[in-house]
N, C-alpha and C positions, 0 to 999 in steps of 0.2 A: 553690292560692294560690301567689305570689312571694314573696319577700323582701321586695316595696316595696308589699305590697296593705296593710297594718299599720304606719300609721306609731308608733303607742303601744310595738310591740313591736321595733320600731329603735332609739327613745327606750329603753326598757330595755334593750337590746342595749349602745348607745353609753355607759351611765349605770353599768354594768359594767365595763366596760374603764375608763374615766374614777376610777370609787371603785376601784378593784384588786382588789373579791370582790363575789360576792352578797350578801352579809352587807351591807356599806356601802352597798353599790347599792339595796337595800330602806329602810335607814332614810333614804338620803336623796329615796326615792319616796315613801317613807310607807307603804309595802304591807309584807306576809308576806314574810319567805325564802322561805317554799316558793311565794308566787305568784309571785314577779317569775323564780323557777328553771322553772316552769312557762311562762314567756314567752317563756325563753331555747330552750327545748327546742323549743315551737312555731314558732319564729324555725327553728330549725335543721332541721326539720321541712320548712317551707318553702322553704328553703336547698337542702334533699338534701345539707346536708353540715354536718360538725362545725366550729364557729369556736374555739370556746375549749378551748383544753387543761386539765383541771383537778386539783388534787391537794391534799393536804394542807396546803401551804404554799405552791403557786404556782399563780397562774392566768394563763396564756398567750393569743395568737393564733393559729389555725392559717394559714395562708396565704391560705385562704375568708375567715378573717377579719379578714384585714390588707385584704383588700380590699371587703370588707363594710363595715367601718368608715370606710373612706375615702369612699366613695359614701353611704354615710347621714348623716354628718356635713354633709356637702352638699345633698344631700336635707331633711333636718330643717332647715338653714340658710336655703336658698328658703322652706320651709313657714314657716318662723317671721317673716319680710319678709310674706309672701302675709298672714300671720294680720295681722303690723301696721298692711298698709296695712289691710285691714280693718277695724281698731279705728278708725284714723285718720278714714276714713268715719262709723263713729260718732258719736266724741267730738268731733274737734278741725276746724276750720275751715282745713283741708288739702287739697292735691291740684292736680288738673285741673281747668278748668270750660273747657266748650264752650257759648258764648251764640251766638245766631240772631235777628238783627234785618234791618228793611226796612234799605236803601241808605241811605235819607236821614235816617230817626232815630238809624239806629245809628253814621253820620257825626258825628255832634250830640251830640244827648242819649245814648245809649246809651255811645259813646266815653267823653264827660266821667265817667257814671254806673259805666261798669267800672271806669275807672283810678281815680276814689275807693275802689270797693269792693275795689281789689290794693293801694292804697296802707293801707288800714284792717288787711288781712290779707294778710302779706307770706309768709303760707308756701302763699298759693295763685297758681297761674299759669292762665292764659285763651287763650282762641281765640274770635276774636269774626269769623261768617259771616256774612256781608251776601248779600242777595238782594231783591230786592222782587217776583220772582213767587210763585205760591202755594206753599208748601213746608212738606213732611211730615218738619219736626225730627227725630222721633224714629229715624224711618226714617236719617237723615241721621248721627245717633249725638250731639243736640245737647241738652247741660242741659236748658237755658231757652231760649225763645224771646220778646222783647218784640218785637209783632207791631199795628201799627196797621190798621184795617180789618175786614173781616170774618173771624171763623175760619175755614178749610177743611180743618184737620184735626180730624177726630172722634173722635181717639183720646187727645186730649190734655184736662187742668184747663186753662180761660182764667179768668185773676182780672185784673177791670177795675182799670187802673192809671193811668187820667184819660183826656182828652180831648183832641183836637187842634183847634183852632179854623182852619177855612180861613174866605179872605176871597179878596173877585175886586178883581186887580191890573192892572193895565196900566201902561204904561212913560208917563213924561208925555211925552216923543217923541210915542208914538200917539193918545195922549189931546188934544191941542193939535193933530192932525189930524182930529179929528170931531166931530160935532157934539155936546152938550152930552148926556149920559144922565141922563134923568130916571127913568124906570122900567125893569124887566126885558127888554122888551121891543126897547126899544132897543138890547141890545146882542145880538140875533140876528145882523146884517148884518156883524157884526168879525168879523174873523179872531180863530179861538181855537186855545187850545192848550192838548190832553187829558194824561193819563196812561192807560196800559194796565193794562187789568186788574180787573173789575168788584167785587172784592175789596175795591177801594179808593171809588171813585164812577163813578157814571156819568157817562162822560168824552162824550156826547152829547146827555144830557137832564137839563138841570143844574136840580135844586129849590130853590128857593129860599124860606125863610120871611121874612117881614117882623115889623117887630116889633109888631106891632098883631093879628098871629097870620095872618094871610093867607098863603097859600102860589102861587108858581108855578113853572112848569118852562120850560124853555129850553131848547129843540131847534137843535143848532148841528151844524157840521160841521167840523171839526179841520184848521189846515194842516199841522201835526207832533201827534203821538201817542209820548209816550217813557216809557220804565221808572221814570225816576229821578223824583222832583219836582225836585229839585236840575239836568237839564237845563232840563225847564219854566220854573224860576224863571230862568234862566239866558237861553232864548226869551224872555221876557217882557220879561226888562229892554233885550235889544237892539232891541225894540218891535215882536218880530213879531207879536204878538198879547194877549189876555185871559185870564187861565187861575184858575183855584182854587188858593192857594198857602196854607198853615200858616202861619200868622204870627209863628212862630217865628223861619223862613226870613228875612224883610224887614224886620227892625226896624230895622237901618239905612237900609237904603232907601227908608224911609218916611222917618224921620227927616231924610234928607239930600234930599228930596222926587224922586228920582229914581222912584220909584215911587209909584202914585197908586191909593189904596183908589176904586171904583169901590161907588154903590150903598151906601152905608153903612148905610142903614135895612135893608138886606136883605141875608142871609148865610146859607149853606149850613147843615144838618147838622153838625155835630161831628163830628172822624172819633175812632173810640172805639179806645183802646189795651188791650191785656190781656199780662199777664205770663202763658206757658204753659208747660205741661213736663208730664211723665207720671204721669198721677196711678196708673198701675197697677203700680207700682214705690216698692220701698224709695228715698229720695232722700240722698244723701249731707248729715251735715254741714254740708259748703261750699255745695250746691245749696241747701239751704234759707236757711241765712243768706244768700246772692244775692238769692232770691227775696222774702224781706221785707224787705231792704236796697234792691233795685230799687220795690216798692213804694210806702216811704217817699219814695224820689228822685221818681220820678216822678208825684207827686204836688203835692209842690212845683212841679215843674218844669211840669205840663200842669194841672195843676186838675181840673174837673169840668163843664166848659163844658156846656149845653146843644146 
């Protein structure tokens, strides 16, 4: 063994020279004279060499242990930060948090939903990854991940945290160039515009239910295919085409009639959101209060749309 394989036996070490005898040193351990002198011996033991000089009336350093001392005071010093962050994980709502969200929620809702949750708890700081292809968080070294779509990682808790409501949009530009849609069908021949990534929807055979419970699909052919939905929405409104957009995304543009809901009797699937993170691990403190603090938010914020 070393000197530094024990740290208990450092701690009595240090807790000696500090009280000025073993006598002090024990009652302020709370142990026997004769075991915290049995520490010391072990210590020096380990050592291969003698630290304290000792006598009737004086207890010394030897040179081993002026420099023993110096290095373990140090050592014990790291260890005792290492042990607090630890507690701090525990008890207190502290730390780091690494969140994982698509591009365009975590734009939006996600962004708004962190900075309430740093503004509530100001002794935690964030890193917030945007990505909208499929991506294995944990692998990645990320808390939480709030993740619309389908899960693709298997190794993760997903806790459903609402709904996204998409609706088909078109620019009134392109809308005021075609003829009038009356049913699904009619809108095969437009120009559309997908997202990547089956995760999300099928950006080529678009289902449609109606609200009388009927169901169909729509087999289209894409003039752009993009990552983000935020470029989609973006296509859409300079009118190049029809696309699936969250109605999150166009409420002004609704509003301000630049954009034109298409089909309103009929509308896609909900795309379903889930809060995830690693259920095969102790979770921090701060990661749990995130996690049912993102909960509550987006709950509010998306509902439970069908």
């Amino acid at each position: 063994m070393t000197a530094f394989d024990d740290l208990a036996l450092l701690r009595s070490f240090v807790c000696i020279v500090e009280c000025g005898s073993i006598s002090n040193g024990a009652r302020r351990l709370k142990i026997s004279q004769p075991t915290l002198g049995r520490r010391l011996r072990m210590l020096e033991e380990n050592c291969g060499a003698t630290l304290l000089r000792r006598d009737t009336h004086h207890l010394g350093l030897t040179p081993q242990g002026q420099r023993l001392l110096a290095d373990a005071q140090l050592v014990l010093a790291h260890a005792e930060k290492a042990d607090q962050r630890f507690r701090d994980d525990k008890t207190s709502v502290a730390g780091h948090l690494c969140v994982f969200a698509s591009i365009d929620l975590g734009q939006s809702i996600v962004t708004r939903l962190l900075s309430r949750f740093l503004q509530n708890n100001p002794q935690v700081t964030a890193e917030l990854v945007l990505s909208s292809r499929p991506f294995h968080m944990i692998e990645e070294g990320c808390d939480v991940g709030i993740v619309p779509g389908k899960i693709t990682d298997d190794s993760v808790v997903a806790r459903p945290a609402g709904k996204i409501a998409l609706r088909l949009f078109a620019s009134r530009s392109l809308v005021d160039q075609r003829a009038v849609v009356q049913k699904p069908a009619d809108l095969e021949s437009w120009p559309w515009i997908g997202v990547a990534g089956l995760h999300f929807w099928n950006t080529r055979a678009i289902k449609l239910l109606a609200t009388n419970g009927a169901e169909q699909t729509l087999h289209v052919s894409p003039v752009l295919i993009a990552e983000s939905v935020t470029s989609i929405y973006e296509a859409v409104r300079t009118g190049l085409g029809v696309a699936l957009i969250p109605e999150f995304l166009v409420r002004e543009d609704v509003r301000s009639r630049r954009l034109v809901r298409l089909l309103p009797q009929w509308k896609p699937k909900a795309l379903p959101v889930h809060v995830v993170y690693d259920g095969h691990r102790m979770l921090p403190v701060r990661v749990r209060a995130f996690i049912d603090f993102a909960l509550g938010f987006l709950a509010k914020e998306l509902g439970t749309e069908s």
